[in-house]
C-alpha positions in Angstrom: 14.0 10.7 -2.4 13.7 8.7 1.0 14.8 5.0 0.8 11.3 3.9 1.5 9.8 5.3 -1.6 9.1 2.0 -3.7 7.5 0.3 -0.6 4.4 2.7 -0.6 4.1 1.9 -4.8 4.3 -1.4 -4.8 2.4 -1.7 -1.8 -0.6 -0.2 -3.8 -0.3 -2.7 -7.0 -0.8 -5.2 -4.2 -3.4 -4.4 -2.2 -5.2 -4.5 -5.9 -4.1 -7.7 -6.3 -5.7 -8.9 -3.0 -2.4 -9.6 -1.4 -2.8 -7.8 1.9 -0.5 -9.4 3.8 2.3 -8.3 1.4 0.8 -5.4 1.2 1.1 -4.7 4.9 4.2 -5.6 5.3 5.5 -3.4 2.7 3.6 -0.2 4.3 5.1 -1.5 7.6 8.7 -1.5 5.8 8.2 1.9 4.8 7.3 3.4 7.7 10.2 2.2 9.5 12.8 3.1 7.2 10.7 6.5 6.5 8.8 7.6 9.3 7.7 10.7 7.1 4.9 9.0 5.0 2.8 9.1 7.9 3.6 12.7 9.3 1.1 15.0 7.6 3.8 18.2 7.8 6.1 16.3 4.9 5.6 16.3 1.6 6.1 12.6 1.6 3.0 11.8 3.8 0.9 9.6 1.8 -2.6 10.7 3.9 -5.6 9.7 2.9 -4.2 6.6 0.5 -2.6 5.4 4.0 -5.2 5.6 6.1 -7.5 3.8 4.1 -6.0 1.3 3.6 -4.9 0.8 7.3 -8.8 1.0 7.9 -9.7 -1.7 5.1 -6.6 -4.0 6.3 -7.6 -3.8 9.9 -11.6 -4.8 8.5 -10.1 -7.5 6.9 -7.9 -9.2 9.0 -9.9 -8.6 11.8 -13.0 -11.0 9.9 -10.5 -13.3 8.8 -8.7 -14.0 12.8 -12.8 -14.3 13.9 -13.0 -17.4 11.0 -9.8 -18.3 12.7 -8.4 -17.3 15.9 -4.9 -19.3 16.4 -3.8 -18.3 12.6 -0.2 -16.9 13.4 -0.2 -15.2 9.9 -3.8 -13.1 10.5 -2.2 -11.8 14.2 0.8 -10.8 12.4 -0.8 -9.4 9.9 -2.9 -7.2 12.8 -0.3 -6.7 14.0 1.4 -4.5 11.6 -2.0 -2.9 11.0 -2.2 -2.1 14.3 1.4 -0.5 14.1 0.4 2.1 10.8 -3.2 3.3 12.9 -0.4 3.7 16.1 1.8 5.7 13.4 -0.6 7.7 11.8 -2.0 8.8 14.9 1.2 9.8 16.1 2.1 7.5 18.3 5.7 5.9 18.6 4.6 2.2 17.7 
């Protein structure tokens, strides 16, 4: 199994526990150490799972830096959102 295999997992028990920006940092984690959950000819791509929650991240954090535009921790957290849309759309970053 690919080292990044908890990150997606865990990542999910997360997200459900409203902690998004652990959450996206995990997904972030994984995708860098295993670029193959987000390339849809594996059998470790995590598809649709991925993608919404990139979308639903993205929603979120996007409301959140409107309510407050100099929070470091919101433009980080965009900022790895940002990253898994690149990544699953097949970009390099």
């Amino acid at each position: 199994p690919p080292r990044s295999t908890p990150f997606p997992y865990t990542t999910l028990f997360r997200s459900k526990k409203e902690d998004w920006t652990k959450a996206i940092s995990n997904y972030r984690r994984a995708v860098e150490a295993n670029p193959d959950i987000v390339d849809d000819k594996t059998p470790f791509y995590l598809g649709d799972e991925l993608i919404a929650f990139t979308k639903e991240a993205i929603r979120r954090f996007r409301r959140l830096e409107r309510a407050a535009p100099e929070d470091v921790l919101v433009k980080n957290n965009l900022k790895n959102a940002y990253f898994l849309k690149r990544k699953l759309a097949g970009g390099c970053g």
